[in-house]
N, CA, C and O atoms as CSV, one atom per row, in Angstrom:
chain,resi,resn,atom,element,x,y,z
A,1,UNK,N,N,139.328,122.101,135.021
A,1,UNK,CA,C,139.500,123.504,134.730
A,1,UNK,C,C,139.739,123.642,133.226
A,1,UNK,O,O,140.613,123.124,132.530
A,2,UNK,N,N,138.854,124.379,132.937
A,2,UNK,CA,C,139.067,124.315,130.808
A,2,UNK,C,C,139.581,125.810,130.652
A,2,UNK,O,O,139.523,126.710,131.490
A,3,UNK,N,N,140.142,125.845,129.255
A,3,UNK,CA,C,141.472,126.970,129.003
A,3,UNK,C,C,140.600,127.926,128.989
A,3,UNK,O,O,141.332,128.880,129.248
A,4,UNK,N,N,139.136,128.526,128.824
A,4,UNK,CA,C,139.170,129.842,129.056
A,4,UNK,C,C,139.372,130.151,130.848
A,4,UNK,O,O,139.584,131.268,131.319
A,5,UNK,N,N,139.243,128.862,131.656
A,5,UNK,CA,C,139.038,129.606,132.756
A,5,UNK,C,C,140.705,129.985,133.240
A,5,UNK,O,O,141.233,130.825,133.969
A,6,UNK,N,N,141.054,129.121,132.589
A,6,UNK,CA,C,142.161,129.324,132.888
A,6,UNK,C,C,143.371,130.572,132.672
A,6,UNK,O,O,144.379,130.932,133.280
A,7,UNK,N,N,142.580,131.017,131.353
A,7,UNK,CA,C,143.139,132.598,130.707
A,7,UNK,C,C,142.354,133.543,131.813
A,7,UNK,O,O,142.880,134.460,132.444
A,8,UNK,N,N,141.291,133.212,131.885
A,8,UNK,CA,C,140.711,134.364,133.465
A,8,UNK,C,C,141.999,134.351,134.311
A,8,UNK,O,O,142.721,135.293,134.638
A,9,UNK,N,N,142.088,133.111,134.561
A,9,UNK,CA,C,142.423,133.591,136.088
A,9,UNK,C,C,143.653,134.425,136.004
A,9,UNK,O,O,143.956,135.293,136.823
A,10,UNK,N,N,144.608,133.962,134.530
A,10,UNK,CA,C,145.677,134.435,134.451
A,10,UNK,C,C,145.499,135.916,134.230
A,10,UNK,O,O,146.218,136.755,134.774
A,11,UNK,N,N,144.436,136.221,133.345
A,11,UNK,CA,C,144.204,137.881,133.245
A,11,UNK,C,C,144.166,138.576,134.712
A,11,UNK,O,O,144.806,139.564,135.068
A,12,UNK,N,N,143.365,137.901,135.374
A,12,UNK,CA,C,142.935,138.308,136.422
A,12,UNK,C,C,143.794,138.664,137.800
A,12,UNK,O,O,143.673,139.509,138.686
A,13,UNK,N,N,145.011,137.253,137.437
A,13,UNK,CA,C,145.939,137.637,138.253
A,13,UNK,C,C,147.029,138.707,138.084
A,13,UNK,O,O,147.757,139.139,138.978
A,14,UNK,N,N,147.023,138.998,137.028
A,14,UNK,CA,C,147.973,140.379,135.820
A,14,UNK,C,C,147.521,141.450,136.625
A,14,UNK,O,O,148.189,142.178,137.360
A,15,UNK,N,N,146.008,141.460,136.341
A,15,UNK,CA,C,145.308,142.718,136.482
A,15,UNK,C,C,145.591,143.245,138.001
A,15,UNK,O,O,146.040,144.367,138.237
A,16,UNK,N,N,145.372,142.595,138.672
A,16,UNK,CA,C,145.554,142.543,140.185
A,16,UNK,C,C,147.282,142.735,140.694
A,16,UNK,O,O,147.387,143.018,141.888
A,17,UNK,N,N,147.829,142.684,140.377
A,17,UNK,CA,C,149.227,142.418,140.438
A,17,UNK,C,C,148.996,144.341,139.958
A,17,UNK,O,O,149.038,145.260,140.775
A,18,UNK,N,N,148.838,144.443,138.929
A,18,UNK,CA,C,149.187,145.953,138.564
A,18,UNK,C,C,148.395,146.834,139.471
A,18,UNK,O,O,148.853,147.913,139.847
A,19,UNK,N,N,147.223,146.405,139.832
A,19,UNK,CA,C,146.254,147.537,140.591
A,19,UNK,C,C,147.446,147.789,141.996
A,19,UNK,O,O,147.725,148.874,142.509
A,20,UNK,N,N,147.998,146.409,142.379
A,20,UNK,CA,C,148.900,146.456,143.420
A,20,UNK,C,C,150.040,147.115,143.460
A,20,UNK,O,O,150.476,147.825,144.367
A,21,UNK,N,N,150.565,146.819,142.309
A,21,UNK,CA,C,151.651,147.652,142.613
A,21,UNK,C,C,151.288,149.026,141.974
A,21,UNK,O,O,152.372,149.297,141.458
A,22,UNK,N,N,150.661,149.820,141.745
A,22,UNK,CA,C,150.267,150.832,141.316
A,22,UNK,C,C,149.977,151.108,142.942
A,22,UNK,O,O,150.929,151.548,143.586
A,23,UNK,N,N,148.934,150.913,143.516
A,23,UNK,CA,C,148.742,151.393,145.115
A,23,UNK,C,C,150.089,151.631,145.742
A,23,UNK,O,O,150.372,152.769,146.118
A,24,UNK,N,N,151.121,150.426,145.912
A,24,UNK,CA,C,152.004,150.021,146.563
A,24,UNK,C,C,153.488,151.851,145.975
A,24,UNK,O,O,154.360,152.460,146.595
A,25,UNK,N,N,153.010,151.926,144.792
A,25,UNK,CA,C,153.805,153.207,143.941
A,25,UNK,C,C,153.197,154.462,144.597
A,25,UNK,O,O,154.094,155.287,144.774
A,26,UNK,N,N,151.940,154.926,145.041
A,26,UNK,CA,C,151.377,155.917,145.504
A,26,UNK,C,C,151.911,155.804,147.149
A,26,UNK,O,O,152.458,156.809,147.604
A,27,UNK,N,N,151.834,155.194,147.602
A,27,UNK,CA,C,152.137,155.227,148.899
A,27,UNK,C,C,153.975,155.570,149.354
A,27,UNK,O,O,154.486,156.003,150.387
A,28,UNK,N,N,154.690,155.028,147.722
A,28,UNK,CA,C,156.119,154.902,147.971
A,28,UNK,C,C,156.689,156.830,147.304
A,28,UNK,O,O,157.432,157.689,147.778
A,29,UNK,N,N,155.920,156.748,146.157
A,29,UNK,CA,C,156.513,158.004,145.636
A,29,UNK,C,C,156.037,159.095,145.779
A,29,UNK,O,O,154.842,159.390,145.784
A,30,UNK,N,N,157.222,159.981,145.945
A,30,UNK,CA,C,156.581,161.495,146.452
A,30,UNK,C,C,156.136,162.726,145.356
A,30,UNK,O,O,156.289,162.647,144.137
A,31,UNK,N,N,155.809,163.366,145.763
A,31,UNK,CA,C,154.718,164.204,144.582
A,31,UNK,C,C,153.680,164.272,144.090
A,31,UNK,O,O,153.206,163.145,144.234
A,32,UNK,N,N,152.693,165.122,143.372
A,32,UNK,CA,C,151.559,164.582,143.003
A,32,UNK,C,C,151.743,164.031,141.765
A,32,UNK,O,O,151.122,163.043,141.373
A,33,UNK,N,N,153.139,165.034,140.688
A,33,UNK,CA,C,152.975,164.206,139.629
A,33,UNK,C,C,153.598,162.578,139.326
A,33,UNK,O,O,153.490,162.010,138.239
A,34,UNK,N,N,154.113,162.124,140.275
A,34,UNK,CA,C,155.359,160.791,140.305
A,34,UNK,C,C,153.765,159.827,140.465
A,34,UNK,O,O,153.331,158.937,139.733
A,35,UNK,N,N,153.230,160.380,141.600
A,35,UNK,CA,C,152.131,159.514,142.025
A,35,UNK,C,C,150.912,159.101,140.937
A,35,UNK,O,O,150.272,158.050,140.978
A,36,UNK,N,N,150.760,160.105,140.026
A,36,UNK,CA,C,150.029,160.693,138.800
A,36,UNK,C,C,149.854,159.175,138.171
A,36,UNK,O,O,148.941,158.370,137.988
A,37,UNK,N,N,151.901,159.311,137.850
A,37,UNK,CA,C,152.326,158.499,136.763
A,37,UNK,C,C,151.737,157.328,137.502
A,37,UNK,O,O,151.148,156.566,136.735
A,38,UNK,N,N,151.718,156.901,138.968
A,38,UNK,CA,C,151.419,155.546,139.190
A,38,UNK,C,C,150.002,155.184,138.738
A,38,UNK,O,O,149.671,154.074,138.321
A,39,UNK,N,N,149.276,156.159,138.858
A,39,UNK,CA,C,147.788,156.011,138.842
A,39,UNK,C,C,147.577,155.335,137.241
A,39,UNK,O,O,146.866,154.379,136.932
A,40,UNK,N,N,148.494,156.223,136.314
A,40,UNK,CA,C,147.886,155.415,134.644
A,40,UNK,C,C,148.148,154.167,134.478
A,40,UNK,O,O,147.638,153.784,133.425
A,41,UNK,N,N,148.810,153.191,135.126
A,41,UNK,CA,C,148.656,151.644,134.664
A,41,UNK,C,C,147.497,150.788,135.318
A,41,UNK,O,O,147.059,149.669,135.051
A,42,UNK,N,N,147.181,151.679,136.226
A,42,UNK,CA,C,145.946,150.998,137.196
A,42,UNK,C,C,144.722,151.488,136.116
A,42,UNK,O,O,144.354,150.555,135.401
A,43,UNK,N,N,144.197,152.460,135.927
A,43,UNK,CA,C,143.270,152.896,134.839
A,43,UNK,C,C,143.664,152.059,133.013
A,43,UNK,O,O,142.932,151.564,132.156
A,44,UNK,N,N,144.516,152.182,133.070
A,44,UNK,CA,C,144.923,151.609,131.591
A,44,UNK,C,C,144.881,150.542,131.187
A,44,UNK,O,O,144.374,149.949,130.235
A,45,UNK,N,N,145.692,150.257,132.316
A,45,UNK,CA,C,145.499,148.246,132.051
A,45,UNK,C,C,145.508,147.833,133.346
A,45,UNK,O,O,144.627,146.989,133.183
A,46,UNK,N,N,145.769,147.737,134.449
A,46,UNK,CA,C,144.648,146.621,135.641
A,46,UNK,C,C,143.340,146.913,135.198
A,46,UNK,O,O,143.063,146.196,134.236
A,47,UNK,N,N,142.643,147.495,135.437
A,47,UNK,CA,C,141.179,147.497,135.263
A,47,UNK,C,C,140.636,146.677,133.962
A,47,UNK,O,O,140.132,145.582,134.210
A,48,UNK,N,N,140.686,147.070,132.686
A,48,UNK,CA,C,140.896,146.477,131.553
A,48,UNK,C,C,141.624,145.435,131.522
A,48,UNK,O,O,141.433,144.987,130.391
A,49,UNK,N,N,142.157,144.936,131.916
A,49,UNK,CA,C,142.594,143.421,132.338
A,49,UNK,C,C,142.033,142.190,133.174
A,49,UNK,O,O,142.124,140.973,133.020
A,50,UNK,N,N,141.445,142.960,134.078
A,50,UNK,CA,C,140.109,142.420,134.905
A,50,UNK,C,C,138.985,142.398,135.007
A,50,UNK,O,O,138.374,141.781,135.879
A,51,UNK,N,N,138.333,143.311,133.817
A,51,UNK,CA,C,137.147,143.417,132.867
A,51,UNK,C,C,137.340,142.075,131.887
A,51,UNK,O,O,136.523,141.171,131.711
A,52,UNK,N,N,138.445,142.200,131.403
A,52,UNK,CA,C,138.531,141.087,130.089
A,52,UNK,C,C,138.396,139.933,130.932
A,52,UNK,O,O,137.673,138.981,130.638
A,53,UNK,N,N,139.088,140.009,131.981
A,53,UNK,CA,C,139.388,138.091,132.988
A,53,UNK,C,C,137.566,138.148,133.407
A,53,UNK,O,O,137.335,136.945,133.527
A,54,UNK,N,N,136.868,138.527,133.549
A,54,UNK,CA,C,135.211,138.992,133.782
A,54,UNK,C,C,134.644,138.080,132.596
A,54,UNK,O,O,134.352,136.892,132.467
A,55,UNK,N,N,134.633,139.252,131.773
A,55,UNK,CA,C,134.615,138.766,130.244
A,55,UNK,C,C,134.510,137.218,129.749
A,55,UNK,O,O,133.533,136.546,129.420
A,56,UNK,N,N,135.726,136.955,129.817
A,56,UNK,CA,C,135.964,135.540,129.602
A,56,UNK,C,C,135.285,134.571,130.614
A,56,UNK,O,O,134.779,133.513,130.241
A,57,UNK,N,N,135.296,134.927,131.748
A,57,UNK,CA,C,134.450,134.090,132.842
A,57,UNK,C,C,133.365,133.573,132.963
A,57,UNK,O,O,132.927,132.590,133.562
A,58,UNK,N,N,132.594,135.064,131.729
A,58,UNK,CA,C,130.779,134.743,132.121
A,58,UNK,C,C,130.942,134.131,130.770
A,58,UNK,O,O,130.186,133.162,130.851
A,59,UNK,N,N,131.472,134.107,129.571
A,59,UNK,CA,C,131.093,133.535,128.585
A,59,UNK,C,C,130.151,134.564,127.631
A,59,UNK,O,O,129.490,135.556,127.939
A,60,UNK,N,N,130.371,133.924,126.399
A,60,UNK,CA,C,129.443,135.061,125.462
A,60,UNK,C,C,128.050,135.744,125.873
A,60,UNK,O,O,127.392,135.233,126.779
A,61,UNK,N,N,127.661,136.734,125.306
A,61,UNK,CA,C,126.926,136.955,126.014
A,61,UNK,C,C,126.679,138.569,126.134
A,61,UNK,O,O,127.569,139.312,125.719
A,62,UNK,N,N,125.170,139.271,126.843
A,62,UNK,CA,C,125.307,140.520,126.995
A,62,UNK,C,C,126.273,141.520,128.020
A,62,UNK,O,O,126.556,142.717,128.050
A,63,UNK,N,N,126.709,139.918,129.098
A,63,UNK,CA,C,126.962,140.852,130.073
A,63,UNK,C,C,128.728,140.653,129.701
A,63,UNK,O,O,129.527,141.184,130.472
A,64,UNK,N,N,129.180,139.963,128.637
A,64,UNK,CA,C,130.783,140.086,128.604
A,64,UNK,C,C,130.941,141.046,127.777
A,64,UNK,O,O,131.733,141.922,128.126
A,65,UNK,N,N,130.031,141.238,126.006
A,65,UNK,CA,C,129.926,142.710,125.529
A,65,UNK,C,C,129.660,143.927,126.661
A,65,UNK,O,O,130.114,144.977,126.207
A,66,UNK,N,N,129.050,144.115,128.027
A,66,UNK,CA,C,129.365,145.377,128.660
A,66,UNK,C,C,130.334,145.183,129.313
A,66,UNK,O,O,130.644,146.329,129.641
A,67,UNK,N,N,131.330,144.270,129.914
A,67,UNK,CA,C,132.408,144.055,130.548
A,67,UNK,C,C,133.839,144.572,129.631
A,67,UNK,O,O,134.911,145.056,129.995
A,68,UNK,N,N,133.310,144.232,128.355
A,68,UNK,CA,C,134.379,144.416,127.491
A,68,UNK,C,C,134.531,146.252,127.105
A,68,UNK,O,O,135.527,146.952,126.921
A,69,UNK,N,N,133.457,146.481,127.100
A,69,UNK,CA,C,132.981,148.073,126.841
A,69,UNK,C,C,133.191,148.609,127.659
A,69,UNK,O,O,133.543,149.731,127.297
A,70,UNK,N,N,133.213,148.446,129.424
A,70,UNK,CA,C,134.296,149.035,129.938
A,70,UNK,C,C,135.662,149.338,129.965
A,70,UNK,O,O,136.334,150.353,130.146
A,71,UNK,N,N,135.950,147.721,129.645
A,71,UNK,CA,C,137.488,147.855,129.506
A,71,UNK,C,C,137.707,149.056,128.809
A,71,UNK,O,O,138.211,150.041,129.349
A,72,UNK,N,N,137.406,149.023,127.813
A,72,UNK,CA,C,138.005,149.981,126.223
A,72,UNK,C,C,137.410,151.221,126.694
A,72,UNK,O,O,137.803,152.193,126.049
A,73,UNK,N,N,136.871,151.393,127.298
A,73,UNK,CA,C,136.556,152.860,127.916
A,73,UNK,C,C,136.941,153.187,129.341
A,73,UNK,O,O,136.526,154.211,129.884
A,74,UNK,N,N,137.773,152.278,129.978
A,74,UNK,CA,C,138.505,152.829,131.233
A,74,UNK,C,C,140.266,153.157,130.345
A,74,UNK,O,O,140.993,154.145,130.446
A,75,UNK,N,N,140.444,151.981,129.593
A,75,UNK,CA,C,141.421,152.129,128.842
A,75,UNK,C,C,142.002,153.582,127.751
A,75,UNK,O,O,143.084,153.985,127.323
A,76,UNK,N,N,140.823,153.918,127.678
A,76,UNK,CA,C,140.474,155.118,126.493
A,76,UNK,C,C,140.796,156.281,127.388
A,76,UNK,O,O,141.836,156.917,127.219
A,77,UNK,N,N,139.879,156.599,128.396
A,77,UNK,CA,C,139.484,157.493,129.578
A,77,UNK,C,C,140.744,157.666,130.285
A,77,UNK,O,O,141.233,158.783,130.117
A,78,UNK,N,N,141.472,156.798,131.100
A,78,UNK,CA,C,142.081,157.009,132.331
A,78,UNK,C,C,143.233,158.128,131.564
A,78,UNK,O,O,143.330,159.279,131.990
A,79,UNK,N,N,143.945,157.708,130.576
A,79,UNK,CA,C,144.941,158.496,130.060
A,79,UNK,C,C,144.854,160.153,129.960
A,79,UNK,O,O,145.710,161.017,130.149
A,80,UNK,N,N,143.835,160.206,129.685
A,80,UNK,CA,C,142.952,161.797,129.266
A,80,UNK,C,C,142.558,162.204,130.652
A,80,UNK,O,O,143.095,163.269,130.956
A,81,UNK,N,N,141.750,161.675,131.650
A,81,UNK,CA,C,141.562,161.774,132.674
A,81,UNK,C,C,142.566,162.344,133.340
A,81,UNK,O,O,142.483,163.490,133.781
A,82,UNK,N,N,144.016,161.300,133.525
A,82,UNK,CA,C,145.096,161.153,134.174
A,82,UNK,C,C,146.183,162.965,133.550
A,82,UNK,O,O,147.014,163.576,134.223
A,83,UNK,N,N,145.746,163.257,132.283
A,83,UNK,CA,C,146.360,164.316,132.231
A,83,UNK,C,C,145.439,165.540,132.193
A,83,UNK,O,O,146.027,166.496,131.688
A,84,UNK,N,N,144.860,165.667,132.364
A,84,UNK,CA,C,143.766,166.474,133.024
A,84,UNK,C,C,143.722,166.868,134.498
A,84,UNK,O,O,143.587,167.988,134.990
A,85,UNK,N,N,143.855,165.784,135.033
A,85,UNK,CA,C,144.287,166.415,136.792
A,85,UNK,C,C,146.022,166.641,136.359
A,85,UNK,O,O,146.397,167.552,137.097
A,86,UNK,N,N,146.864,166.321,135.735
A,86,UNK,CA,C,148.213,166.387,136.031
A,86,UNK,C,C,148.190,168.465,135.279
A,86,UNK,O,O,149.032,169.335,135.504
A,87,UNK,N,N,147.195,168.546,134.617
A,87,UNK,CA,C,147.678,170.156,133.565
A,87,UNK,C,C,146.772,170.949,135.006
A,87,UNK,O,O,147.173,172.069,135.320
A,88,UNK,N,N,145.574,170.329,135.834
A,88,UNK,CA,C,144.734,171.263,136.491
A,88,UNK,C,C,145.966,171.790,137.943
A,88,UNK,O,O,145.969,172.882,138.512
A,89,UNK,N,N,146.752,170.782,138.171
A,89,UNK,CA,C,147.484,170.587,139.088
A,89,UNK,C,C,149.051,171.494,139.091
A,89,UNK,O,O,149.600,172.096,140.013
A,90,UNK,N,N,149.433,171.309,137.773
A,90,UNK,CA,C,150.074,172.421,137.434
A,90,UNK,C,C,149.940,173.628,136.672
A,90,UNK,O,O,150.823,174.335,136.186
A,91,UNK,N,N,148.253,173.790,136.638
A,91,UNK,CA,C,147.974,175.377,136.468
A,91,UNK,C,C,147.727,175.685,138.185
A,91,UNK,O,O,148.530,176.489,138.660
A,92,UNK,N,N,146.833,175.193,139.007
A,92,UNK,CA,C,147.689,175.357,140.717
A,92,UNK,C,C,148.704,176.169,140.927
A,92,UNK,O,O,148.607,177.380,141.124
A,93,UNK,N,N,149.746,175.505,140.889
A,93,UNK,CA,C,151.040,175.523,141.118
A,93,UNK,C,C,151.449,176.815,140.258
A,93,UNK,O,O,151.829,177.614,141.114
A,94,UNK,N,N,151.569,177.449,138.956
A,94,UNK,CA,C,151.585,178.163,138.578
A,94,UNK,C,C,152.466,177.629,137.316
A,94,UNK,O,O,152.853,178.543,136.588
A,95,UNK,N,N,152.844,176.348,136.931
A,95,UNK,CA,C,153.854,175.753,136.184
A,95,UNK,C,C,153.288,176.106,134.612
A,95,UNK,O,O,154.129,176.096,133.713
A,96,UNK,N,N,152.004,176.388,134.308
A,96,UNK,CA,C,151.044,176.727,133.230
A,96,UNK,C,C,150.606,177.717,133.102
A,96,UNK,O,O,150.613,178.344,134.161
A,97,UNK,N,N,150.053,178.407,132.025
A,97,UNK,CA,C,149.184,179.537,132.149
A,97,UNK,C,C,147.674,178.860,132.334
A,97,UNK,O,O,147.463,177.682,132.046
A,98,UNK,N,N,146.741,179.677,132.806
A,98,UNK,CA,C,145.288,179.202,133.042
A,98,UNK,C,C,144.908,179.073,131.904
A,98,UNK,O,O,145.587,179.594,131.020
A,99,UNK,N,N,143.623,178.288,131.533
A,99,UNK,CA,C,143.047,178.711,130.700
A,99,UNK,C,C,142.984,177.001,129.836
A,99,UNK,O,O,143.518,175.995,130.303
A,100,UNK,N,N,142.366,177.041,128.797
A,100,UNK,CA,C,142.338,175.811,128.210
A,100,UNK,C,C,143.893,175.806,127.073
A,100,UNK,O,O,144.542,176.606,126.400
A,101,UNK,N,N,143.896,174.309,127.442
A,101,UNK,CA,C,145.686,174.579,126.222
A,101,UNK,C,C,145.313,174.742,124.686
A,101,UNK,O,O,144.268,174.438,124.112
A,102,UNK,N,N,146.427,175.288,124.212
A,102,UNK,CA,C,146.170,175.985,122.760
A,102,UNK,C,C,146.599,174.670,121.400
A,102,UNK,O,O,146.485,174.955,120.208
């Protein structure tokens, strides 16, 4: 077993560990926004953590530059994403005014 595979697996096992307990947080906490919060470490970094353990797996190459280009764009995305349903959710509710924020 040679050290990049070995940084995979360890990424890989990170990554997985967070997607888990991120699930394991939605199922435990109540609300939409508590649950919200669980959802951004799974988008932020599990995913992007298991893109990179990918990455490193296949070796240089075209297909670890698009593995990696996800990462940094689930990483980029989920945050913006993640508050986007949290502002649509409390214009719902009435906690906001409608409309786009100023």
């Amino acid at each position: 077993m040679g050290m990049w595979h070995l940084c995979a697996q360890v990424l890989l096992g990170c990554g997985v560990a967070v997607l888990l307990l991120s699930a394991l947080a939605l199922v435990v906490l109540p609300g939409p926004y508590a649950r919200l919060h669980a959802l951004a470490p799974a988008t932020s970094l599990g995913l992007p953590l298991i893109a990179l353990a990918l990455a490193l797996e296949t070796g240089a190459g075209r297909t670890a530059v698009k593995l990696l280009f996800i990462a940094v764009l689930s990483a980029a995305a989920g945050p913006v994403t993640s508050m986007a349903i949290g502002r649509s959710a409390a214009q719902e509710e009435g906690l906001v005014e409608k409309g786009p924020p100023t």
